[in-house]
C-alpha positions as CSV (number, residue, x, y, z in Angstrom):
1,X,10.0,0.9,-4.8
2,X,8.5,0.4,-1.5
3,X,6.3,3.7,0.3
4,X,8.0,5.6,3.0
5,X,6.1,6.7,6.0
6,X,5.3,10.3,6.7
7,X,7.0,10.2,10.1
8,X,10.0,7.9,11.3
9,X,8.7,5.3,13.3
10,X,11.2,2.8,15.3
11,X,10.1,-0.9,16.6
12,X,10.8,-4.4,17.6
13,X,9.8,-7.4,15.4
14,X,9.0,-10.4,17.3
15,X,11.1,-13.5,17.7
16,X,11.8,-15.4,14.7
17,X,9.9,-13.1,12.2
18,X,12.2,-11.4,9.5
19,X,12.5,-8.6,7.4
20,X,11.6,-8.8,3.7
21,X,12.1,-6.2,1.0
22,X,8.2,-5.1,0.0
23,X,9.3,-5.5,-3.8
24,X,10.5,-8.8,-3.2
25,X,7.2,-9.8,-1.3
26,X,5.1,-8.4,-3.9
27,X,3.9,-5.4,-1.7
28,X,5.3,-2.5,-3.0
29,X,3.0,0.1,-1.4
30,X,4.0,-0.6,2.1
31,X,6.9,0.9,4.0
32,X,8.1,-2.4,5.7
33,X,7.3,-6.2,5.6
34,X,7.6,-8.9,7.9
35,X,7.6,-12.2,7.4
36,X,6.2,-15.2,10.2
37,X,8.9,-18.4,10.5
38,X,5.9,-20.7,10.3
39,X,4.4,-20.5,7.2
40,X,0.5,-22.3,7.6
41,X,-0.1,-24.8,4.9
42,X,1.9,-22.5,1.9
43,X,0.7,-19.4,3.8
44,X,3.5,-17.0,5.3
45,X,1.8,-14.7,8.2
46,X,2.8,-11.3,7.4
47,X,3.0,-7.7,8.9
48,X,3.1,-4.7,6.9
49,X,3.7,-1.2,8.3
50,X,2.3,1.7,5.6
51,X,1.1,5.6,6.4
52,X,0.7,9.0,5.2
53,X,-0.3,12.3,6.3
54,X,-4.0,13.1,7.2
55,X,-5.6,15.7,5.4
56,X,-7.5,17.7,7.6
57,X,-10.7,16.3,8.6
58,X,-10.2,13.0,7.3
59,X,-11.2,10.4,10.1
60,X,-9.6,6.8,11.1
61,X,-13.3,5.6,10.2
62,X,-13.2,6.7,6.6
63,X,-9.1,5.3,6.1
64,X,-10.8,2.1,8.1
65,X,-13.6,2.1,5.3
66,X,-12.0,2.2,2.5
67,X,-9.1,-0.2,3.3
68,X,-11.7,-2.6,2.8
69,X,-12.9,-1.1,-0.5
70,X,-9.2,-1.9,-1.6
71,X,-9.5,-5.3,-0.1
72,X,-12.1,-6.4,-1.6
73,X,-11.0,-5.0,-5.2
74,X,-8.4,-8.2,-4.7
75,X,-10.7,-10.8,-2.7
76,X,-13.5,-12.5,-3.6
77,X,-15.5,-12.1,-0.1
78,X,-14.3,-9.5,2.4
79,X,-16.4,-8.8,5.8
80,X,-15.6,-6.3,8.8
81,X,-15.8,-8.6,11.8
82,X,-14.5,-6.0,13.9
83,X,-13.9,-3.0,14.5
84,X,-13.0,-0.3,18.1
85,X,-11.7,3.1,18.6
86,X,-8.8,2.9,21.1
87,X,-5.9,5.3,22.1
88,X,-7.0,8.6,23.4
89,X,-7.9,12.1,22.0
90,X,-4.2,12.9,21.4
91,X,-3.4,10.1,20.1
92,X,-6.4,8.5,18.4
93,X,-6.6,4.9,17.2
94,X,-9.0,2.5,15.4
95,X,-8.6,-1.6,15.1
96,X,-10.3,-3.2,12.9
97,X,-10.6,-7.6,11.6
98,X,-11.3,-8.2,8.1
99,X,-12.2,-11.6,7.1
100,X,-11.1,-12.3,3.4
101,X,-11.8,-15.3,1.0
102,X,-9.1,-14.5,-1.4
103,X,-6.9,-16.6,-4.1
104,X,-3.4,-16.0,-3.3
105,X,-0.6,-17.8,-5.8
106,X,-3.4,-19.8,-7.6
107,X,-4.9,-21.2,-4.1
108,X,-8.0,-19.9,-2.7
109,X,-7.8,-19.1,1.0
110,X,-9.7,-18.1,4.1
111,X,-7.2,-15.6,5.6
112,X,-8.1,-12.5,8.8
113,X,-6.6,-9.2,8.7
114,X,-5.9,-7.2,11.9
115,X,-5.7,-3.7,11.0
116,X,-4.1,-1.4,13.6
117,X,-4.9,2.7,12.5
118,X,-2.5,4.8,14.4
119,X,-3.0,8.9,14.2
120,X,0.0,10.6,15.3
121,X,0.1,14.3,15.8
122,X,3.1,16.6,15.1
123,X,4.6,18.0,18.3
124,X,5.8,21.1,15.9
125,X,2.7,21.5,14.0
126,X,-0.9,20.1,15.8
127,X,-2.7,21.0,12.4
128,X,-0.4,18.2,11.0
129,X,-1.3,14.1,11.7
130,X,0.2,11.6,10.0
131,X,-1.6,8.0,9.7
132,X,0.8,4.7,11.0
133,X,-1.0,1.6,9.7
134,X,0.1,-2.0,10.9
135,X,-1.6,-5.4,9.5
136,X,-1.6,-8.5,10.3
137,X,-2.5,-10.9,7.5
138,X,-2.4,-14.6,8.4
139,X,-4.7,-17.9,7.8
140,X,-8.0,-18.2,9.6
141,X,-6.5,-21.2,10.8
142,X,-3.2,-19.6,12.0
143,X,-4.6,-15.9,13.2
144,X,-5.0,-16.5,16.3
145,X,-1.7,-18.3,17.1
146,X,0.3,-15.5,15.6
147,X,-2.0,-12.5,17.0
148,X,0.2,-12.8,20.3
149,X,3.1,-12.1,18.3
150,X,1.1,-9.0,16.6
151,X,0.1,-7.3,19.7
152,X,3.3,-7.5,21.5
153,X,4.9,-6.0,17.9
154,X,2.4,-3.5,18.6
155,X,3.2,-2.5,22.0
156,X,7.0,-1.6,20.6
157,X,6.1,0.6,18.0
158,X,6.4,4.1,18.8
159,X,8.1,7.4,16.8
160,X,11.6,7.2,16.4
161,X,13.0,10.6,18.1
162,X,16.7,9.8,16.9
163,X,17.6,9.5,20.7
164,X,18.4,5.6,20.4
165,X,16.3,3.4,23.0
């Protein structure tokens, strides 16, 4: 059963890219799944959407850091090409690009992940922060073509207030 996040989040996929039950995908720890239209070479570019809540003290760095200990427990090569703080003091944020040598479905493969870290504090509670994770997985080959796509996915995401948009 897939994860739920620890606060309702609303966004807009971009055009052509589907939704895909996590179980089905064979990612049953994220909240949500997204699959590209153009698969590269047996490859489908995917973005996953997974959180929790913070517990106190516990910074974007360290979530950042061991995301790629988890990584690299399922890839054979894993380096951080990447990484910047962005947001602002209220609402923190950390990106980070992976590059992973990994076999996926019996083929080995040279695949990037763009990992977007959002903090997001509770308006009722400040003590409270709950963690919004995005990533982007897609080919070396194909990253770059589908990062447009990523980034204006990005832009839409924001905390679903129940007001409708």
């Amino acid at each position: 059963m897939p994860t739920t996040l620890p606060v309702p989040i609303e966004f807009d996929l971009p055009e052509g890219w589907r939704a895909a039950p996590p179980d089905e995908v064979g990612a049953p720890e994220v909240a949500f799944v997204a699959l590209c239209p153009r698969p590269d070479d047996g490859f489908t570019a995917n973005i996953t959407i997974d959180g929790d809540l913070l517990a106190d003290g516990t910074t974007l760095e360290e979530l950042a850091d061991a995301s790629v200990v988890r990584v690299r427990g399922a890839a054979e090569s894993v380096t951080v090409a990447a990484r910047h703080e962005i947001g602002s003091t209220a609402s923190p944020g950390l990106t980070q690009r992976l590059t992973v040598t990994a076999v996926v479905a019996g083929v080995r493969r040279e695949l990037v992940q763009s990992q977007v870290y959002m903090a997001l504090v509770d308006a009722t509670d400040p003590h409270r922060r709950a963690l919004v994770r995005s990533i982007l997985t897609a080919t070396a080959a194909q990253h770059d073509d589908v990062l447009p796509d990523f980034q204006r996915f990005l832009r839409t995401v924001r905390p679903d207030t129940g007001a409708g948009a």
